[in-house]
C-alpha positions, 0 to 999 in steps of 0.5 A: 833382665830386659830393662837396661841396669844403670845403678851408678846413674840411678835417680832418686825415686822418693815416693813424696812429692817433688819440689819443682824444677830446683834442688829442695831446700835444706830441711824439705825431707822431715826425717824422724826415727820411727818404733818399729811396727808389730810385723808378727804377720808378716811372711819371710821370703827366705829362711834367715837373712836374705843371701848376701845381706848383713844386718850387723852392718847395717840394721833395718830402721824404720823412719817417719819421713813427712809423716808417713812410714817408712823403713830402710836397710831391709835385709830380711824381705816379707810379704804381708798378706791384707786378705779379703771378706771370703764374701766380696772376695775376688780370688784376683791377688795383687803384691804391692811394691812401695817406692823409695828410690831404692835407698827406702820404702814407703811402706804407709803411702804406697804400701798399707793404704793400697793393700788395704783399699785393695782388700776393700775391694775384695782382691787379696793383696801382699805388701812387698817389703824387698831389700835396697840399696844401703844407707849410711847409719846417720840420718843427716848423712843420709837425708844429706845424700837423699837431697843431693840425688834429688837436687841432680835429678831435677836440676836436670834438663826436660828431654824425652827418656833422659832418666835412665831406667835402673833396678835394683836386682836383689829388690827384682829377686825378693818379687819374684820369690813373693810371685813364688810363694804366693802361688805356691800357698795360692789355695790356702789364701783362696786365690787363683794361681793364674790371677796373681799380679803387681803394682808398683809405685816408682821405684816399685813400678821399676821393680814390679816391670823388671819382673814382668819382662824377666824370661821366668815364666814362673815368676812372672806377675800375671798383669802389672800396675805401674805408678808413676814410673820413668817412661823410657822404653824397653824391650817387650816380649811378645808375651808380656803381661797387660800394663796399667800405666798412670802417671801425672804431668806434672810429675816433677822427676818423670813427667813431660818425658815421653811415653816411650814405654807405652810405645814399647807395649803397643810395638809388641801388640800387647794391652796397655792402659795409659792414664796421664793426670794433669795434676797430682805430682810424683808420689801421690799413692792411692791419689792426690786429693783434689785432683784427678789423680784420686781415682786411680784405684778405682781405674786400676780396679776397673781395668782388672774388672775388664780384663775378666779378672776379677771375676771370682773362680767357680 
């Protein structure tokens, strides 16, 4: 892998707003125990357990965090496929990986409603539930955990590429096998083996640029999305698949940090597409009401449009 693995550093990534420039206060993360979904369509990405995980130790809980969806311990990763009207149908595929600094996911923010506006807008889209880091069983010694990351991470002073760019490999691993099976089912699902990208969304974005620098060509998304992730730079081959970047500037664990990561993508000469918000914070989805940040998918949607790769196969 080409982005620099620094987990002992890794920050907090939670895809709900941030909370200024200080540590949250007690209580700001409203955690609740959650059902867990009908997953009767979801697509296993191995046989079984994902290898070296352990769902006896720690089982998969599924949680409401702000009210939104979310889902921890993941050990058995799927993909869920949100298909297009065959009529309005692109034969362009998009996996979208959640955010959740790698401790959760955020399956509804940054994973069903972006799906579903992605089949909207007739390009097949597959949700990545990919594994993470674990989380103690008890949900006030993880919230507790969760919040001092979080109070590091902000507390922290304002100075270009300071965040430390950290994946998560076995979360990298799980999205190239969706790459993979993806391609290898590419017929039955109408799409073109060729048009298969990804966007991510923090630390989804981290994981879907992880995938796009790897030297697997095999299992390389075709053009990637990243969402608010940190803007450190990397090192971009010169075959590196276009990037769609958007992030807020007001951003209160990335913002005001650079655009290094842009850079990398322009010193390599290859397409890259930045949108800088004025407003709509960390973890604003499919867009923050109110601000202009409300239309990134539509962006996202248009840059795929002039990319030519939205035009359906003959």
């Amino acid at each position: 892998m080409r982005l620099k693995f620094v987990l002992a550093a890794l920050p907090l990534l939670l895809a709900v707003p941030a909370f200024g420039q200080t540590a949250p206060p007690p209580g700001a993360f409203r955690f609740a125990e959650l059902a867990a979904p009908d997953q009767k369509d979801a697509i296993p990405l191995y046989t079984g357990v994902a290898p070296g995980s352990d769902p006896a130790a720690l089982p998969e809980q599924w949680l409401s965090i702000n009210g939104d969806a979310v889902v921890r311990n993941v050990t058995r990763p799927t993909i869920t496929a949100y298909l297009p009207d065959p009529k309005k149908a692109t034969g362009a595929a998009v996996i979208v990986a959640p955010g959740g600094a790698y401790y959760m996911l955020a399956m509804q923010l940054e994973g069903w409603n972006v799906a579903q506006w992605l089949a909207d807008h007739g390009i097949a889209a597959f949700v990545l539930k990919y594994r993470v880091d674990a989380t103690p069983r008890s949900l006030p010694e993880m919230q507790a955990t969760i919040g001092r990351r979080m109070g590091d991470l902000l507390s922290r002073p304002r100075t270009v590429g300071d965040v430390p760019v950290a994946y998560f490999p076995p979360a990298v691993a799980d999205a190239q096998a969706a790459i993979r099976l993806i391609r290898a089912r590419s017929g039955e699902w109408g799409i073109d083996p060729d048009r298969i990208g990804m966007i991510g969304f923090s630390a989804g974005a981290m994981t879907a640029l992880a995938a796009t620098l790897a030297n697997d060509p095999a299992a390389r998304p075709a053009f990637t999305g990243a969402i608010y992730p940190p803007m450190n730079s990397a090192e971009v081959p010169a075959d590196a698949a276009p990037l769609f970047v958007a992030i807020a500037a007001d951003d209160g664990l990335f913002g005001g940090r650079g655009f290094g990561l842009v850079q990398s993508w322009q010193a390599a000469k290859r397409p890259v597409e930045l949108h800088y918000y004025e407003k709509g914070d960390h973890g604003f989805g499919v867009g923050k009401p109110g601000t202009t940040s409300a239309a990134v998918m539509d962006q996202f949607r248009l840059w795929l449009e002039t990319r030519g790769l939205l035009k359906p196969a003959k």
